[in-house]
N, C-alpha and C positions, 0 to 999 in steps of 0.2 A: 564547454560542458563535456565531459564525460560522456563516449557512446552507451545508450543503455543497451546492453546484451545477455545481462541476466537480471530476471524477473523474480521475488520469492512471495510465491502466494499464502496468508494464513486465512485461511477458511475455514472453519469447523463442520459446515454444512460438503459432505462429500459430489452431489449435484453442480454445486457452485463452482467447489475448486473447480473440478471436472472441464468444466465449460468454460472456467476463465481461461485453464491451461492449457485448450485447444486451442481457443482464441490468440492464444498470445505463439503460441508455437508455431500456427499459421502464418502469421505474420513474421516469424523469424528469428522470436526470442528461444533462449534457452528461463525453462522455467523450474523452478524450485520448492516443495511443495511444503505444509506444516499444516495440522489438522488442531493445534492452540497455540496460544500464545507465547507458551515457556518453551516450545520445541521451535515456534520461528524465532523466538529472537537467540536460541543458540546457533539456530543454522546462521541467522546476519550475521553474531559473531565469527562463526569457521566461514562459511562464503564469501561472503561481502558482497554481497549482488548488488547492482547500480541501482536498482527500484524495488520496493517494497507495496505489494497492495495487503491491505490487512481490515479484516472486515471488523465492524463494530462489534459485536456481539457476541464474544466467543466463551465458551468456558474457564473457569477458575477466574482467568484477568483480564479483563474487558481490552477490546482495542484501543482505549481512549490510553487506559492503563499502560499497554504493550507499548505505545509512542513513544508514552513518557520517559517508561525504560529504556528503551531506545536512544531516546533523544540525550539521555545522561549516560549515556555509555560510550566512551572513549571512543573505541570501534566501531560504534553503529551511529554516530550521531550525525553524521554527513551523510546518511543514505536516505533520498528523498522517501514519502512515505504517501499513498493515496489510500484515501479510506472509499469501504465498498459498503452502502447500510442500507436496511430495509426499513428501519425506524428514521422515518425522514418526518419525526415531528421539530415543530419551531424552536422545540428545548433542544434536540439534538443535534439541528443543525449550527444553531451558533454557539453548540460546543464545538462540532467540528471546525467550524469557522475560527473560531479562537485558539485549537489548539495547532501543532508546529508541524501539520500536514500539508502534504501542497493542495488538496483537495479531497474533491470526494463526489463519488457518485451512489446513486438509488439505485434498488435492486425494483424489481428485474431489471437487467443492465438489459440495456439495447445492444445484441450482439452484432449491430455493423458498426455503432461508432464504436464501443468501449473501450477497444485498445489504443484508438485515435487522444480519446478522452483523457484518461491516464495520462499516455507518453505528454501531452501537452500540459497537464499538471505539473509534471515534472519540469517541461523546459522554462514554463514562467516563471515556477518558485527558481530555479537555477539564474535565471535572468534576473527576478526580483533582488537576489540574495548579490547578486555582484554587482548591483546596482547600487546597493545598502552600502558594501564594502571601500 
């Protein structure tokens, strides 16, 4: 697997990013920021950052949405993807669950694990996916 060394956060809530991008820069990431959907998936496309957290909820195109573009985009479609939501109902969970995200955590995130969380989303679906292959 790929070192992950860039992070791109799409958060629409200014609070959120805020706190995820300390979090993850503590730890030693370089982080990437986008405040909707349609401004992070151009940065995926010019970046290409190794991990993507993208919150459900955002204006104009919903996260679930934003994946999908993603995920049908030549360029972005290998970039693991961890969703961040505060609607942690039964309906939304086993969409997240069905959709092509490696995970996904509840907000308020618990800021000692949450970048533990993530980074390990990521190395499963990475393990899962070469395991498939």
């Amino acid at each position: 697997m790929k070192a992950i060394k860039t992070i791109l956060i799409i958060e629409d809530d200014p609070y959120n990013r805020a706190l995820e991008k300390a979090l993850f820069e503590r730890s030693g990431y370089t982080v990437l920021e986008a405040e909707d959907a349609e401004n992070g998936i151009a940065i995926a496309e010019d970046k290409k950052p190794d991990l993507i957290v993208l919150d459900c909820q955002l204006p104009q195109i919903s996260g679930l949405q934003a994946l999908e573009n993603l995920k049908h985009n030549h360029k972005t479609r290998e970039i693991p993807c961890v969703f961040v939501t505060a609607s942690a109902t039964e309906e939304q969970i086993e969409k997240l669950k069905s959709s092509d995200a490696c995970g996904y955590v509840t907000k308020p995130i618990n800021t000692r694990t949450f970048v533990e969380q993530v980074i390990e989303f990521a190395k499963k679906h990475h393990v899962t996916k070469m395991n498939a292959q």
